[in-house]
N, C-alpha and C positions, 0 to 999 in steps of 0.2 A: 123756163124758170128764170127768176128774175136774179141779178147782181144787187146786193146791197152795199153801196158803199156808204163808211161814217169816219168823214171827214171835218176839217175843221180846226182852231189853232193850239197850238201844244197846251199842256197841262188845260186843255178845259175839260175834261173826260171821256175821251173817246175809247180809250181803251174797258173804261167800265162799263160802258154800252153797248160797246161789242160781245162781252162774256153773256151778258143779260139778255142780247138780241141772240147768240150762238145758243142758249139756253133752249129760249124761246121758239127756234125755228129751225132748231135739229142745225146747225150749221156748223161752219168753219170760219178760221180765220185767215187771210191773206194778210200778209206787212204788205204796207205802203208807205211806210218811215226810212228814207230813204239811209237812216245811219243805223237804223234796227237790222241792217242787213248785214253788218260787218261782226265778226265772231269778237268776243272780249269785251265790247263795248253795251254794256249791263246798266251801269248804275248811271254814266250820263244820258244815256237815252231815255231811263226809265223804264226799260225793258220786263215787260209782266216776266215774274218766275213761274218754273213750272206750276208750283200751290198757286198762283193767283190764277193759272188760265183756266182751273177748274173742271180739267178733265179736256175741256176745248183744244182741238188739233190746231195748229200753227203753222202756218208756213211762210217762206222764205223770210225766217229767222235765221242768224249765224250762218249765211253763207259765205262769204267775203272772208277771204285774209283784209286787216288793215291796211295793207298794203295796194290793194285792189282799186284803181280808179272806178269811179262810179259810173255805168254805160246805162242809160235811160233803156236802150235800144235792148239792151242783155234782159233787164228788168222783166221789160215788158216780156221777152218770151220765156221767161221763167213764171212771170206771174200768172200769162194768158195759161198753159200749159196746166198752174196749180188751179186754176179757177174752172179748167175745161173737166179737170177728173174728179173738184167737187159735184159739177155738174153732173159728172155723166154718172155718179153713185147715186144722184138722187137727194142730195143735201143740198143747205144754202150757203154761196159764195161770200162770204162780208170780209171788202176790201175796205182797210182799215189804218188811218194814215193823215198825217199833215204836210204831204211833199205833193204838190199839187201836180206839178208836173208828169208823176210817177202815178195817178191814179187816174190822169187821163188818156196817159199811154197806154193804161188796161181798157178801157170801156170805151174808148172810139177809135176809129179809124186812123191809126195815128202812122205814119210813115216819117223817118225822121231826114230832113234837111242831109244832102251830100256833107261830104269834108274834102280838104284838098291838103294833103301831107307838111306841103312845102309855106303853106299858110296856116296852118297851124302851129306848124314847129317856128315860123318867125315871129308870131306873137307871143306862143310860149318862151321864145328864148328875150325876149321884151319883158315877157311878165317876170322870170327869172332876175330879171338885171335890175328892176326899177319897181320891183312890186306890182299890187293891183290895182292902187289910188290912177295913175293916173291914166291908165285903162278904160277905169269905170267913170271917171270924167266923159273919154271919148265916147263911153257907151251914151251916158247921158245925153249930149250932145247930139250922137246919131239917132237914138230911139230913148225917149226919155220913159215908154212904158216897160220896155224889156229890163232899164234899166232900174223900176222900181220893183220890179219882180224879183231881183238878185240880190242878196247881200255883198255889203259894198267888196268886204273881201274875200267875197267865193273866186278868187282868180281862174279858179278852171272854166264855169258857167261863163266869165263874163269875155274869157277868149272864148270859146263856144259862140256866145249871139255875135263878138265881134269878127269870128270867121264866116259865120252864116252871112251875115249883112255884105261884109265885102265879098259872096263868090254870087248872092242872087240879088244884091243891088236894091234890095227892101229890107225895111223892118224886120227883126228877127221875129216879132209876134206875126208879119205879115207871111213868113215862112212854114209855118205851122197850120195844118188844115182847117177848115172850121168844123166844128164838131160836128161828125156824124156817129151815132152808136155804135158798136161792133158787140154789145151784147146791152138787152134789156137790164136796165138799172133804176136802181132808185138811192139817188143820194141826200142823208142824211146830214145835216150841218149839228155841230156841237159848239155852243160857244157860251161865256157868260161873261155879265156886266165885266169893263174892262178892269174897275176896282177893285172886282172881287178875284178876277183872273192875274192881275200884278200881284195879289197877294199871294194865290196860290203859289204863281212861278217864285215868289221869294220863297216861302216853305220850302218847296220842289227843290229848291239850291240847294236851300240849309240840309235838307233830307238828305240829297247826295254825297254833300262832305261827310255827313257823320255817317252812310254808311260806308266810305272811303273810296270816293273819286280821282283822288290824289294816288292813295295805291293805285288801283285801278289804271289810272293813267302811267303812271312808273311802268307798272307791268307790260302794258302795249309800248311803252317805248322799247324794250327790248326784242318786239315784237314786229319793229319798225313803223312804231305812227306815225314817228314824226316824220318819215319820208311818203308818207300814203297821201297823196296828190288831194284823195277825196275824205278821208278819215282824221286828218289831221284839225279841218277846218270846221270839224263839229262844234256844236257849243259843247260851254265847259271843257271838253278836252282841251281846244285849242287856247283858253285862260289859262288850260292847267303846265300846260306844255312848254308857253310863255316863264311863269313861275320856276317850273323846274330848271329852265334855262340862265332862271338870273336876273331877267328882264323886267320882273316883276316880283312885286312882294303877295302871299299867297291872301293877304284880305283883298291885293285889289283886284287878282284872280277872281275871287268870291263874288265883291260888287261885280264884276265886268261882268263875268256871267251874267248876275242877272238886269244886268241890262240891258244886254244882247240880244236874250230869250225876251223880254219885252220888246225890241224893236223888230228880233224876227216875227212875234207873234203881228203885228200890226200888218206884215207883208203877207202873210199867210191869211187873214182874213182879207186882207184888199184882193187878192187872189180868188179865194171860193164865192167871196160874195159879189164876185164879177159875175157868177156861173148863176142866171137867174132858176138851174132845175133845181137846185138842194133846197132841201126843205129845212130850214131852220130850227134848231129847241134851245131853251133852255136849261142845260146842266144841271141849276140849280133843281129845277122842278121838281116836288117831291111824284108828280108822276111822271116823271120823264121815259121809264120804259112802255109803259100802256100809253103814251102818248105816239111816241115813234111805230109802234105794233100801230095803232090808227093811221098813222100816215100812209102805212105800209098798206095796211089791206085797204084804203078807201085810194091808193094808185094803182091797186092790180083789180080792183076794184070796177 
């Protein structure tokens, strides 16, 4: 039985194509949203509530304290693990998700690059002192694709490829294996015109304030986000965290966001649409689900 993964960049609709395809094909869903994994964090993710998943089983949803750095490596065998017992009841797998990283750890062969204790803790206590600018200079510099793959201030990510580079002496992209499958798949792209998607993500902002991102964000601070290495640096939170600080007044919180989420989104398509097997749609398309069901059975087909 095949792995459906629908991936593709935030607010284009993946999550409504998942309930529709889960509908459709007796399925499940796996997160592939690498901040959908952290408990609390609801309204800036856009996290479906129970009523929207529509009876649809969900998994590795709310596992994470905020606190929890984020391990590719952890991921992966919690999600291979959720994928193997959709499998083996006899349903379909649909791994569902914009962190591109995190859904190739599931569907291929993926082994990750060593770490070396005493080189990480020196670029972290780097990044600690001096920020992630000028880090992700050197990343630049050294691998300028690994560097277009990271947001400039994911500091953890960008000690990550600058550990990898300095202990195997290549490209962090050249460090990662080349694709092989580790389960039959069929990946789905979700994307729409970029005009219509800047607009959405403006909605998507305005939507989260007014259903209160800002509490929201309050809340997890006592819960510690703003020391969570990986949870902090999400969007909107990390605008919102700014603001509660002082640092920032909360409309430019508001702008920042969404200009963030537009320039993440732009990384995240340069990303999947490197991957020439996803099969592209439309969002907009008023047949969008009979369209993906065709892709589906004219590849197993």
């Amino acid at each position: 039985m095949t792995v459906v993964a629908v991936v593709g960049p935030t607010a284009a609709g993946k999550s409504a194509l998942s309930i529709a395809l889960a509908h459709a094909l007796d399925g499940e869903v796996v997160n592939a949203d690498s901040m959908q994994l952290y408990r609390g964090m609801d309204i800036g993710t856009a996290k479906l509530t129970p009523a929207e998943r529509e009876g649809v089983p969900h998994h590795l949803l709310d596992i994470w304290p905020v606190t929890e750095p984020a391990s590719v490596a952890e991921y992966q065998r919690l999600a291979r693990a959720a994928v193997d017992d959709i499998l083996a009841r006899g349903r379909v797998p649909l791994l569902v998700g914009g962190s591109g990283l995190y859904v190739r750890a599931v569907l291929e062969r993926f082994e990750f690059p060593g770490t070396d204790p005493a080189v990480r803790e020196r670029l972290e206590s780097e990044l600690a002192a001096v920020g992630p600018a000028p880090l992700y200079q050197r990343l630049r510099a050294a691998d300028p694709a690994a560097a277009a793959s990271i947001l400039p201030g994911n500091g953890r990510r960008i000690v990550r490829a600058l550990e990898v580079i300095e202990l195997t002496g290549a490209p962090f992209a050249a460090a990662l294996p080349q694709p092989t499958p580790h389960y039959p798949a069929v990946q789905l792209g979700v994307d729409l015109d970029t005009a219509l998607l800047d607009e959405r993500i403006a909605r998507r902002v305005d939507r989260m304030w007014a259903d209160g991102l800002v509490a929201e964000t309050r809340t997890l601070v006592g819960h510690g986000l703003a020391e969570g290495r990986t949870a902090s640096r999400a969007l909107g939170y990390q605008q919102v965290l700014r603001f509660l600080a002082g640092e920032t007044t909360e409309a430019e919180a508001y702008d920042e966001t969404i200009r963030a989420t537009r320039r993440f989104v732009r990384r995240q398509r340069s990303w999947f649409r490197r991957d020439r097997r996803v099969h592209w749609l439309n969002s907009a398309s008023p047949g969008l689900v009979d369209t993906a069901l065709r892709v589906l059975a004219a590849d197993q087909g």
